[in-house]
C-alpha positions as CSV (number, residue, x, y, z in Angstrom):
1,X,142.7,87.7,85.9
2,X,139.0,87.7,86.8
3,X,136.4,84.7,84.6
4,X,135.1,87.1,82.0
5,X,138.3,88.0,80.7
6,X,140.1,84.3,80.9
7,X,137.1,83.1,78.9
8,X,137.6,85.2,76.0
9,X,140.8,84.4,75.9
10,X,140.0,80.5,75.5
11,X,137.5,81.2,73.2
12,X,140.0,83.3,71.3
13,X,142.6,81.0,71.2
14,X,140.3,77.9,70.4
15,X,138.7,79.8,67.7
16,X,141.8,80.3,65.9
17,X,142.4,76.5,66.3
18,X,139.6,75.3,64.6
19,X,140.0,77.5,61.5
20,X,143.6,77.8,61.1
21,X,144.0,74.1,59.7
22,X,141.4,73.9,56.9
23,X,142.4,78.2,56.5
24,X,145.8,76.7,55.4
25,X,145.1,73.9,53.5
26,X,142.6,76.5,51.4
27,X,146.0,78.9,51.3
28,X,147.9,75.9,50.4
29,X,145.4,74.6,47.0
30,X,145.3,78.4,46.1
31,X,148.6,78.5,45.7
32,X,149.0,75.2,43.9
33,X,146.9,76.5,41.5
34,X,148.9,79.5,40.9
35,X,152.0,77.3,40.3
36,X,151.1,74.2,38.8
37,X,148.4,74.6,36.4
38,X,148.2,71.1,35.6
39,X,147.2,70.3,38.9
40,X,144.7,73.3,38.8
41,X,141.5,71.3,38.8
42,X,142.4,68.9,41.7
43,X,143.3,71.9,43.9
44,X,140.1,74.0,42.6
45,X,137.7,70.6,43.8
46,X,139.8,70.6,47.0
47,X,139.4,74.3,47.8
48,X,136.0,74.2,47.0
49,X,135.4,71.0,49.1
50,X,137.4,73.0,51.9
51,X,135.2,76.5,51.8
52,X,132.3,74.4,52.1
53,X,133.4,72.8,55.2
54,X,134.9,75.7,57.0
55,X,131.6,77.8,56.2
56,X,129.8,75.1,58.0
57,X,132.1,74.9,61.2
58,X,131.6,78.5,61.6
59,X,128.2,78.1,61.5
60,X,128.4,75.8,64.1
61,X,130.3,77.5,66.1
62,X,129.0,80.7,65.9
63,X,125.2,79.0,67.0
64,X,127.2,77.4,70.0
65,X,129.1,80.3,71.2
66,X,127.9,83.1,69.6
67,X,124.5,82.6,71.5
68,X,120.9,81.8,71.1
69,X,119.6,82.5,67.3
70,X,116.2,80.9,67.0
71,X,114.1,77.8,67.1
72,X,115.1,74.8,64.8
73,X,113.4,72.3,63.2
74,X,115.1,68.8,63.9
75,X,116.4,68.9,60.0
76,X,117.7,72.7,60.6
77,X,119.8,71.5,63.8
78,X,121.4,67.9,61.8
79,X,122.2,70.4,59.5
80,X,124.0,72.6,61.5
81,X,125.6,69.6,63.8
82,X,127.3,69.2,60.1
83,X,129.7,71.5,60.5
84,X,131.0,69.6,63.9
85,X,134.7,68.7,63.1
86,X,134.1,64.8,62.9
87,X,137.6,63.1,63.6
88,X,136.5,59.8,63.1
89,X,133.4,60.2,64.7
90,X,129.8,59.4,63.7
91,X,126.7,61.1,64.8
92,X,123.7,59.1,65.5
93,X,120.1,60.9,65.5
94,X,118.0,58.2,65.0
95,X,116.0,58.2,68.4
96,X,115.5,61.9,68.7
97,X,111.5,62.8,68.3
98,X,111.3,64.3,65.0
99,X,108.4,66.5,65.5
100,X,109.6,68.9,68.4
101,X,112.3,71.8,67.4
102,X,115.1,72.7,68.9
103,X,114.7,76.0,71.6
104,X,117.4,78.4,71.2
105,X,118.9,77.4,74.5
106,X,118.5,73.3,74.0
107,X,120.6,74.3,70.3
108,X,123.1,75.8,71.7
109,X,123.3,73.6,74.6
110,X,123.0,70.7,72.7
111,X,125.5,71.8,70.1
112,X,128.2,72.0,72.5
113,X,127.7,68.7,74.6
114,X,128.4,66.9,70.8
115,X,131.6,69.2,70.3
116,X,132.3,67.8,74.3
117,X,131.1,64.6,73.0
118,X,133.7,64.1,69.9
119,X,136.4,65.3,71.8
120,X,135.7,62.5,74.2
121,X,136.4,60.5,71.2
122,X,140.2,60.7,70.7
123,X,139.9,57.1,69.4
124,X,137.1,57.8,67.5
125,X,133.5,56.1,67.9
126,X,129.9,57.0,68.1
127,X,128.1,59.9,69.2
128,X,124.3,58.6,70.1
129,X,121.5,61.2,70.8
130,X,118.0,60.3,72.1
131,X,114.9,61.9,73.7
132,X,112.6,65.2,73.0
133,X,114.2,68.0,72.9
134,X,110.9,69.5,74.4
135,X,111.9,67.4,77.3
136,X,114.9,65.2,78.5
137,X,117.9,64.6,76.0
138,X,120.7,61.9,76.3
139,X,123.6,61.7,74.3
140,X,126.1,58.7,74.5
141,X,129.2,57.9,73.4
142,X,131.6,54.9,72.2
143,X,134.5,53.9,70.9
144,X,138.4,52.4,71.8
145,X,139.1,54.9,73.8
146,X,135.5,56.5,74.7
147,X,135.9,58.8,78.2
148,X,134.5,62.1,79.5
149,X,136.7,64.5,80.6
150,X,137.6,63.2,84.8
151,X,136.7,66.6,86.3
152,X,133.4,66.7,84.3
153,X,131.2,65.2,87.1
154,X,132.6,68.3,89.4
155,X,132.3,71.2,87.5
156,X,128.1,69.8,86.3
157,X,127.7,69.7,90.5
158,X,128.7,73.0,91.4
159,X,128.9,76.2,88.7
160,X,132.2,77.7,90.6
161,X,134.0,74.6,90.2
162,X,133.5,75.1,86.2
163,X,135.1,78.6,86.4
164,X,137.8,77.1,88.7
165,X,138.5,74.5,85.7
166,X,139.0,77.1,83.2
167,X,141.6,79.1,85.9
168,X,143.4,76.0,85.9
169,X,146.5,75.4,84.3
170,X,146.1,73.4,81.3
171,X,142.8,74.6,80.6
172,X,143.4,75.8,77.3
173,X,143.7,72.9,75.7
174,X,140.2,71.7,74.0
175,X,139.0,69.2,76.0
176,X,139.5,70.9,79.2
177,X,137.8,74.0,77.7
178,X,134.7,72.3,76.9
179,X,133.6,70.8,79.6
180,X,133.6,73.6,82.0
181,X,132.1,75.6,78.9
182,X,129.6,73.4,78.2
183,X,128.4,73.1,81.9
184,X,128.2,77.3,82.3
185,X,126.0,77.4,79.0
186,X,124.1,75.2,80.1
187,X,123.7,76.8,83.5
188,X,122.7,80.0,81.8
189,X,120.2,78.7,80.0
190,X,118.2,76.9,83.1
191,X,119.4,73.0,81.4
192,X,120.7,70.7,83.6
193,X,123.3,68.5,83.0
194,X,124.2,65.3,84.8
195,X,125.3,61.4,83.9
196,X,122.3,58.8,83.5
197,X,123.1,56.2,85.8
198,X,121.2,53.1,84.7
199,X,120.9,49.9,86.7
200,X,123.3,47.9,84.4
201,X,126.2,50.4,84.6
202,X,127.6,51.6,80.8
203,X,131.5,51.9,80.4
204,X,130.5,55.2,79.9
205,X,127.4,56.4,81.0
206,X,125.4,59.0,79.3
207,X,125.1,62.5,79.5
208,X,121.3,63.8,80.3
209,X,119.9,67.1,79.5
210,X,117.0,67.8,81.8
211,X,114.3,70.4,81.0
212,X,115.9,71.7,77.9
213,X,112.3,73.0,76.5
């Protein structure tokens, strides 16, 4: 199967991931309003509170898969990063330079490093991101169980080591989707990615985003 076509099939199936749970629960107050009219209001708020988040994950996801779609101003690309399925995790923005916008290619980049990010979260924890996003970006993370994927540092160092991840058995799981995916965006778009390594080593150490102007 050559890389083209096992992509879209990842995609594919992780696509139908994300949507098919809040999809249901929206099928499932529908329904309850149909049946129980005294419970009609509660599942109307619920359903309502649902179609607002699923717009927003679409809209996130189609700005980090569906390619670049314009410059942002830092409020346009919080706003977007709403619609990243939390789990328990916060997103920090406070040391990000205001007064730069996002590039096409840092959004998209930069959108999918904090989907990477909170799925390095299982135990939930913080997402931090700091720097310019004219220049160098670094995004941290922390929590219980706080740990970027283990062949993450392989596929950043060499491109065909990211499409051999996604070959792998395995791979379609969403962790080991995103890091190799993350890595050939990235690629495309001329951003480097590697781990900060500071002089008082981190328990995790941060992700960088070089160049990403």
């Amino acid at each position: 199967m050559n890389d083209g076509l096992r992509l879209a099939e990842l995609l594919t199936m992780r696509l139908c991931h994300d949507i098919s749970g809040p999809l249901g629960t929206l099928m499932g107050s529908i329904e309850m309003v149909n049946e129980d009219p005294e419970a009609a209001e509660e599942a109307l708020a619920l359903a309502t509170e649902v179609s607002a988040g699923l717009v927003k994950r679409l809209r996130f996801l189609r700005a980090a898969w569906g390619g670049p779609a314009g410059a942002l101003s830092a409020e346009e690309f919080r706003a977007l990063a709403e619609g990243l399925p939390q789990r328990r995790v916060a997103i920090h923005f406070d040391a990000v330079a205001a007064s730069e916008p996002y590039s096409p290619a840092a959004t998209r980049v930069l959108l999918n490093v904090l989907l990477l990010a909170a799925e390095s979260l299982p135990g939930g924890g913080n997402v931090t991101v700091a720097g310019d996003p004219a220049r160098d970006v670094t995004v941290s993370i922390s929590g219980p169980r706080a740990a970027w994927p283990p062949r993450l540092a392989a596929c950043m160092a060499d491109e065909a080591a990211a499409w051999e991840a996604l070959a792998a058995e395995g791979s379609e799981t969403s962790r080991a989707l995103q890091g190799p995916l993350t890595v050939l965006i990235a690629t495309s778009a001329g951003i480097r990615l590697g781990f900060l390594m500071a002089a008082r080593q981190e328990p995790v150490p941060p992700l960088i985003l070089s160049h990403i102007g």
